[in-house]
C-alpha positions as CSV (number, residue, x, y, z in Angstrom):
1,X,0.0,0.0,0.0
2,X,1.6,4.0,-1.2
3,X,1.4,6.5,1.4
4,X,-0.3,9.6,1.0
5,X,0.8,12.5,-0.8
6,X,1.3,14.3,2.6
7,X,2.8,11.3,4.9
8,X,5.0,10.9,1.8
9,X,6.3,14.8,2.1
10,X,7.0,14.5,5.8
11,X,9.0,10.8,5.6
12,X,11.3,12.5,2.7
13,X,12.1,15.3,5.3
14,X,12.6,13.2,7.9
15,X,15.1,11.3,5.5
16,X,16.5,14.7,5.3
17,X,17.3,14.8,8.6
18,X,14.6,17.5,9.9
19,X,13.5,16.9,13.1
20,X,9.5,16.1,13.8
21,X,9.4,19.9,14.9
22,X,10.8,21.3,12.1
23,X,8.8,19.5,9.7
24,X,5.7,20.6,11.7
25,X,6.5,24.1,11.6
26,X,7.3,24.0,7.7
27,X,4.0,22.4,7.0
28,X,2.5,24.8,9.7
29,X,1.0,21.9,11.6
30,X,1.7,20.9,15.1
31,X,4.1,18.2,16.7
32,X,1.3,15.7,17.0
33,X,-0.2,16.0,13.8
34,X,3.4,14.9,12.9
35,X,4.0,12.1,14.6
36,X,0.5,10.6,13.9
37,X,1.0,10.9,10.2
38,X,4.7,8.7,10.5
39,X,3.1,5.9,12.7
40,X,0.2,6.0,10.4
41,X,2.8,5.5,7.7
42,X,4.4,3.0,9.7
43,X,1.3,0.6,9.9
44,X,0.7,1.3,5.9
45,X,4.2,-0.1,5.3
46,X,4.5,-2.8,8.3
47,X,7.7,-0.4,9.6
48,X,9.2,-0.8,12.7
49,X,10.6,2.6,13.7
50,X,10.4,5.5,11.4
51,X,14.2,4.5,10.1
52,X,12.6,1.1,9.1
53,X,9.9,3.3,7.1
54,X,12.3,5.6,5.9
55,X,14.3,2.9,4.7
56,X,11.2,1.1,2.6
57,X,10.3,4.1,1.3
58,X,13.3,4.5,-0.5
59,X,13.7,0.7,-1.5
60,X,9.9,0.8,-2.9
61,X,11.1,4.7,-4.4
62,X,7.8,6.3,-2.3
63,X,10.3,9.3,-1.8
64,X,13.4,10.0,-3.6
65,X,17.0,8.4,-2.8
66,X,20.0,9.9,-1.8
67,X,21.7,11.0,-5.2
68,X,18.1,12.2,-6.7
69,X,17.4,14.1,-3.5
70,X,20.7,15.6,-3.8
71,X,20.3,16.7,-7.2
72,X,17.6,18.7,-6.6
73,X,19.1,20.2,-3.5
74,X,21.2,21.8,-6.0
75,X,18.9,22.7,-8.5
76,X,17.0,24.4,-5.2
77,X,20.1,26.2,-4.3
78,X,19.9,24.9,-0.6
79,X,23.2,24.7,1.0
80,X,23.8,21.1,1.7
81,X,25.0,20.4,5.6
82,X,28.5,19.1,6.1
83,X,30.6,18.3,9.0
84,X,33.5,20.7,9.7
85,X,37.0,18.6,10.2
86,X,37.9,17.4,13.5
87,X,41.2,18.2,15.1
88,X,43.1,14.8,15.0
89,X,45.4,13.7,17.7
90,X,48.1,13.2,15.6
91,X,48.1,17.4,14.3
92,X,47.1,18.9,18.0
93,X,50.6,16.8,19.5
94,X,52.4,17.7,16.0
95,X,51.5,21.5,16.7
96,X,52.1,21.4,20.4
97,X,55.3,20.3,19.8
98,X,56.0,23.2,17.1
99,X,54.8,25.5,20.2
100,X,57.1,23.9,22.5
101,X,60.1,24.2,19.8
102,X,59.5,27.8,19.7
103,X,59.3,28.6,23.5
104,X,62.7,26.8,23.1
105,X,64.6,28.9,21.2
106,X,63.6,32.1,22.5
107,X,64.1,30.6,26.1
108,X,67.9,29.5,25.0
């Protein structure tokens, strides 16, 4: 059985990564409204957990995967989310011992 136009709308967000608040204030709805409309999507698809349904919707292509979503990201203009670089180990000891080096020589 599809899900509805609108339950389909709020699992592709959801796949997104929006929270159930977020989508609930883009659609102008509130929290509840929400959440009913993924558990009723849940029971339509025999889902688990909304990761479950977000996961059948994209094997049974009810909302768009990964690379399609992405492309149209792009043709939106929205700024996709990435994760800034994390400090490794290995460069905060390398630069500590730059800093050390330094207070060295002007100690000597």
């Amino acid at each position: 059985m599809d899900l509805t136009k609108r339950q389909a709308e709020i699992v592709s967000r959801l796949a997104d990564g929006m929270t159930a608040e977020e989508v609930a204030t883009s659609f102008c709805r509130s929290v509840q409204t929400v959440r009913t409309q993924v558990k009723l999507a849940c029971h339509r698809a025999n889902a688990r957990n909304t990761a479950h349904l977000i996961a059948i919707a994209i094997s049974r292509g009810w909302i768009a995967p990964l690379a399609l979503a992405l492309m149209l990201a792009d043709l939106h203009g929205h700024a996709l989310r990435t994760r800034q670089p994390v400090r490794t180990r290995q460069h905060a000891s390398s630069s500590y011992r730059a800093a050390r080096r330094d207070l060295g020589s002007v100690l000597a």
